[in-house]
N, C-alpha and C positions, 0 to 999 in steps of 0.2 A: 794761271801763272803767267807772268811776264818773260821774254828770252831769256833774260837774266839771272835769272834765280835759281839757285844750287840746292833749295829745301823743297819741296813739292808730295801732294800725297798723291798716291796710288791706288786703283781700280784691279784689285785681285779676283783671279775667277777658283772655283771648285771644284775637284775630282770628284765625283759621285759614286765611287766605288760603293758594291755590294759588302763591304765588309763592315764599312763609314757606320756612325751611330744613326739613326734615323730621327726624322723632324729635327723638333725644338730641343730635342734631347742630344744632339750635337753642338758642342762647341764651337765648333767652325759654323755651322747655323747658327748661331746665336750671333757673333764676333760679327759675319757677315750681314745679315738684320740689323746690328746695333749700326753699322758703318752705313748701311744704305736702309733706311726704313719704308722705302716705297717695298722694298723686296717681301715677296711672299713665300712664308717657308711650307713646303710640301709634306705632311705628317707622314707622309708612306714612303718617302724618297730617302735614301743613306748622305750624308754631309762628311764626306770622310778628308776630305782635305782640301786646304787654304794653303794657295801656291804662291809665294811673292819673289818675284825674280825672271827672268828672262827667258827660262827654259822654253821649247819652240811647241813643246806639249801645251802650256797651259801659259802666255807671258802675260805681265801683267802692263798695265795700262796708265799711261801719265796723266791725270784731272787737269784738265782745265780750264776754262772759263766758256770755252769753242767744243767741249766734249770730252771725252775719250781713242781719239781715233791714233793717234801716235801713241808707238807701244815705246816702254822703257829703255829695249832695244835698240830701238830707232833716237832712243835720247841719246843712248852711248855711243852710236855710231856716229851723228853729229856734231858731239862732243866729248872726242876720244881724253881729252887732257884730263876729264874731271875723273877718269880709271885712276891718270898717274902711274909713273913711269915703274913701277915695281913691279904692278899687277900686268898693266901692258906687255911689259919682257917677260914677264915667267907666266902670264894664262894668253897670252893676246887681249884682242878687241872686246871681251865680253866679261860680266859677272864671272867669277870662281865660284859660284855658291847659289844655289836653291833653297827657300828657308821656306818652313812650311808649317801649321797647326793640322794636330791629326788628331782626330776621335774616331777612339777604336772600341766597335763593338764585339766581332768576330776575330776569330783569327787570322792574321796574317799567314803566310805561306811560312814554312820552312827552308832558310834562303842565307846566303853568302854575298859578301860584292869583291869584286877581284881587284887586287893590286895594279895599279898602272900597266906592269908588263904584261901580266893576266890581262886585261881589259885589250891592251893592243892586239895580242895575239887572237881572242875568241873574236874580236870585229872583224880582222882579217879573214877568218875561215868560216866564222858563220853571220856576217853583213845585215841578215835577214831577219838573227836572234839578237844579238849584240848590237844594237846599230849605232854606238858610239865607240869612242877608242880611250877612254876616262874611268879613272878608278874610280869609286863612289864609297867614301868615308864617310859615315852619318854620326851625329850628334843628338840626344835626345835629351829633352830637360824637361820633368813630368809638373801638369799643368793643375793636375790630379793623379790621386792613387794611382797607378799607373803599371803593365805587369806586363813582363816578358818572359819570353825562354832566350839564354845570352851565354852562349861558350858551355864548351864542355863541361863536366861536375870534376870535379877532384876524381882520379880514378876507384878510390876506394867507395867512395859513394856508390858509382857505377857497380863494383864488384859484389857490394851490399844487395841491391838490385837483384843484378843475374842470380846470386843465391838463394835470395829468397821468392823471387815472382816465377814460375816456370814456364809463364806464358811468354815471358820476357825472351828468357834463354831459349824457346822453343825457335822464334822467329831469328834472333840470334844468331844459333846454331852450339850447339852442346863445347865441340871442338873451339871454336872459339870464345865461348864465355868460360870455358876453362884456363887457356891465354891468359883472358885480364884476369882473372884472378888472381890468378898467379905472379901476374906481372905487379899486380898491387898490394902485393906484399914484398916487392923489393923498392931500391930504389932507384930503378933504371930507369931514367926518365924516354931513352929513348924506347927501350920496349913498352913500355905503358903507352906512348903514343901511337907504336907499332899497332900494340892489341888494341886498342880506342878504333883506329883504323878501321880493322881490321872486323872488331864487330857492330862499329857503323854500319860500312858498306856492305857488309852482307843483311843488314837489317834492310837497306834502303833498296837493294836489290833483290828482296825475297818474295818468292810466288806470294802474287796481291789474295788469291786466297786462302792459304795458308796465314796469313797477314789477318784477315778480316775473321777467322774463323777464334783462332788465338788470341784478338781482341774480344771478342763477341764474352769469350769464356772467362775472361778477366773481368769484364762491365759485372757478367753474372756474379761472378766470386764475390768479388769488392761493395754489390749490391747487397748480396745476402750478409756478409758481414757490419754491412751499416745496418743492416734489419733485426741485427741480433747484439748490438750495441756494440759492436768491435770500433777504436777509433780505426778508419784507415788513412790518418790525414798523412802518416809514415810513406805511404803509396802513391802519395802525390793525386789523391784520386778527386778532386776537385776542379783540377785543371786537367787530368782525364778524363774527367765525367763535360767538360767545356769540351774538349777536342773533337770526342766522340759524339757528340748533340749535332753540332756544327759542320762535321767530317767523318760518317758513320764507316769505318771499316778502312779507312787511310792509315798507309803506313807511319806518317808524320805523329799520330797520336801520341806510338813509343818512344818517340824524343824527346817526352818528359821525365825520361830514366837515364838518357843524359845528357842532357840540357841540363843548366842553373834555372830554376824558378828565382823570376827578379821583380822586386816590386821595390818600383821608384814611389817614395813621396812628394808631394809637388816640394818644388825647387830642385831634387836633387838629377843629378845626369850620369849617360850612361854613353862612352863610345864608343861607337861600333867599326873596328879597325876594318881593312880587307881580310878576308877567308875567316872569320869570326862567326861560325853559325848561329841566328837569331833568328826569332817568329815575335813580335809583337802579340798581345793577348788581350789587352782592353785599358782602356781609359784614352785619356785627353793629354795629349804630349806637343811641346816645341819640337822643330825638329831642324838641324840644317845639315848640308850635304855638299860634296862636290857636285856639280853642274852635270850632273849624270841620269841613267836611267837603268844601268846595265846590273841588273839582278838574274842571277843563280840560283832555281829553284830545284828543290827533291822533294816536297809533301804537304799535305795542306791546301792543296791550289787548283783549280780546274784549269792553271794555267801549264805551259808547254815547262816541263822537267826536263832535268838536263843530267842524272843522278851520276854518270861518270864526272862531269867535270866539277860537280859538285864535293864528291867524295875524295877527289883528288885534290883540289881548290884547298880544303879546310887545314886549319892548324886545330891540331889533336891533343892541344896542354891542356891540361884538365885545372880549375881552378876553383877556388870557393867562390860563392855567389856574392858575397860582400867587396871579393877585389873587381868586379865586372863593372861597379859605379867608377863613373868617374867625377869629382868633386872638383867643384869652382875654386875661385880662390874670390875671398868677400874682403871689402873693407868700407865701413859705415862713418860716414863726416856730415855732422850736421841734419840728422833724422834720413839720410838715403845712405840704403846698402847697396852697392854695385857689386857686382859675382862674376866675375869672368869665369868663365868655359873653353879654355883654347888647348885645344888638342895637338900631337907633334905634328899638325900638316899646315900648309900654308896657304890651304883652300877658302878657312874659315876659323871663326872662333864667333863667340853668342856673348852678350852682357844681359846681364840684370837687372834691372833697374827699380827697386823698390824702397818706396817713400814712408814710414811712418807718418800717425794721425797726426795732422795738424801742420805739414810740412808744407809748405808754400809756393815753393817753387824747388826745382833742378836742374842742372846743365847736362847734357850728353857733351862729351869733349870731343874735340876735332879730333879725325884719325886719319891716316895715309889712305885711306880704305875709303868708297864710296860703302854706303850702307844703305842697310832698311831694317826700318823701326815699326815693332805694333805693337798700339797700346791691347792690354788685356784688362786692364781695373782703371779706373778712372779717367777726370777728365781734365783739359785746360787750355790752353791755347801756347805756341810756340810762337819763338823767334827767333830771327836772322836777320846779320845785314845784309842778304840778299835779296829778302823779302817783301815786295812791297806792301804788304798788309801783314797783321797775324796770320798763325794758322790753326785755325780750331782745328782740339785734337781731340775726339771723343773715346771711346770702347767699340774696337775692332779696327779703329783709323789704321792706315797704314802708309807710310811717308818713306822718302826716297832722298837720302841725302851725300852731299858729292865731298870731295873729298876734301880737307881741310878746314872743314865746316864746325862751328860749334853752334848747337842749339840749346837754347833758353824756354823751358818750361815755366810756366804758372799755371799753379794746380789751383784747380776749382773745386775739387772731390776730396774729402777727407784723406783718401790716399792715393796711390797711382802704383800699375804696375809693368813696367817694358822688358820689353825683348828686343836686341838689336845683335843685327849678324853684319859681321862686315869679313875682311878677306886679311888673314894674320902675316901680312909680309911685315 
């Protein structure tokens, strides 16, 4: 790339998390091979996520003719004007947003992200766990089948539950699964969050062997039942039977009694506000985020728990599993559908960008926003009047575009499919 130029691709690197799908069998391995095919994918190694953005964990890397050695970072810093004066005043110097592709084999942690003032406050007292002062609102838009635990169940669900599983109620606590019950036969919304509370955090706080003994007696039940042709899919016990394979004797298992099981189809999104309790569960997901790292864990995780401030943290509404999507807004002109995904923050919003067969070319239109775009299907080359040459854009490219910018697609591939994150001021 020349000084000049506002369109440029980018050299993303990967989180190899233990949870990531492994080899070829990863998306994010795949995405990354197709962009760089010197790359050799390792069959025994997890590919669990594709970072593109400036975070100081993992930044991503400007191409250009002299290498990779100046980070994206360092583009913005040199040239603060192509932020633009919106993002500048209300984030400072730097991206608002981390966008990221995640293939999930295992389970993610049982976990919350804190609201701005939450986030200020845990950095201040605990520096060492918190090490930023940034809420962390995430966006997911499923890439594939794609399955969560997301926000509490409707309270009667739950009360379903405590009645009929006793292993439930046992960890629970009698006294308190008596509570919701009761409470989910009125309409008090504040007591039903009371009791939701109330036999959360006695769940998340209960002798870990008492915890593993009481599961242990559930796997048996639920087994013999499948053995004797009972359905138990009422039990949730397939994403019990995932928990417990994964995490034998963790208290996070029984948070599939109240938790929403959510399963995104690709395209559709899901967002994840502050104190919203969510665990990912498997598949291939978009993702974008505030510029953050500060996650709140209670289960699931060999990583450090925090289960007071977690317990405390959560919003207790119980809702149905279908209001937990969140839906784009689409409009199709000339064989491309465009899908916006913009959430009430001013961190980030996502586009869509897909082409029916035989479509020729498309425009990404100029935004206040500096952006980045990755392709996921197809292929073609871009342009810009900044440009000095095209820019071949193939499956996994991933490109850096400054603000005020429009690019020009020509598709070479029967169809093409993008994702672009940029910052919704």
């Amino acid at each position: 790339m020349s000084e000049g130029e506002l369109v440029f691709p980018l050299k993303c690197g990967v989180q190899n998390y233990a949870w990531g799908k492994v080899g070829r069998e990863s998306e994010v391995a795949q995405l990354q091979r197709a962009a760089d095919p010197t790359l050799q994918i390792e069959e025994s190694t997890p590919y669990a996520e594709l970072w593109m953005g400036t975070h100081i964990n993992c930044p991503s890397k400007v191409r250009t003719a002299k290498g990779t050695n100046l980070s994206l970072k360092d583009w913005i810093t040199q040239h603060p004007e192509q932020l633009g004066e919106a993002i500048t005043k209300r984030f400072g110097g730097d991206l608002p947003f981390l966008f990221k592709v995640l293939s999930v084999n295992k389970a993610l942690s049982v976990q919350a992200h804190p609201n701005k003032v939450q986030a200020e406050l845990l950095h201040r007292k605990f520096p060492d766990i918190y090490k930023d002062s940034n809420h962390k609102p995430e966006l997911a838009v499923a890439l594939t089948p794609f399955q969560a635990l997301c926000g509490f169940r409707p309270v009667q669900q739950v009360a379903d539950f405590l009645s009929k599983i006793e292993e439930f109620r046992a960890v629970v606590g009698g006294s308190n699964a008596c509570k919701l019950i009761s409470a989910s036969k009125t309409l008090d919304m504040p007591l039903q969050r009371e009791a939701m509370k109330d036999c959360f955090s006695s769940l998340m706080n209960q002798d870990p062997e008492l915890v593993k003994s009481e599961l242990k007696l559930l796997i048996n039940r639920l087994q013999d039942l499948d053995s004797a042709g009972t359905d138990t899919s009422l039990w949730e016990s397939r994403v019990l039977y995932k928990l417990y394979n994964e995490f034998p004797g963790d208290v996070g298992c029984f948070t599939v009694y109240f938790l929403n099981v959510v399963t995104l189809q690709p395209g559709e999104g899901m967002f994840l506000e502050a104190n919203l309790p969510h665990a990912y569960l498997s598949g291939d997901t978009m993702e974008c985020m505030a510029c953050s790292d500060n996650v709140v864990r209670a289960g699931l995780t060999p990583k450090y728990r925090d289960v007071h401030t977690l317990c405390e943290m959560l919003d207790y509404t119980g809702k149905p599993a279908n209001k937990t999507k969140f839906p784009g807004k689409s409009v199709t002109e000339n064989g491309v559908t465009i899908t916006t995904f913009s959430p009430p923050i001013r961190d980030f919003a996502v586009k869509k960008f897909e082409t029916s067969p035989g479509v020729t070319s498309l425009q990404l239109p100029a935004l206040p926003s500096p952006s980045i775009t990755i392709v996921i299907q197809g292929n073609g080359v871009a342009s810009n009047p900044t440009l000095e040459s095209s820019l071949p854009v193939n499956r996994g490219e991933v490109f850096f575009t400054a603000i005020n910018q429009t690019v020009t697609m020509e598709i070479s591939s029967e169809s093409m499919l993008l994702f672009q994150a940029y910052a919704a001021v």
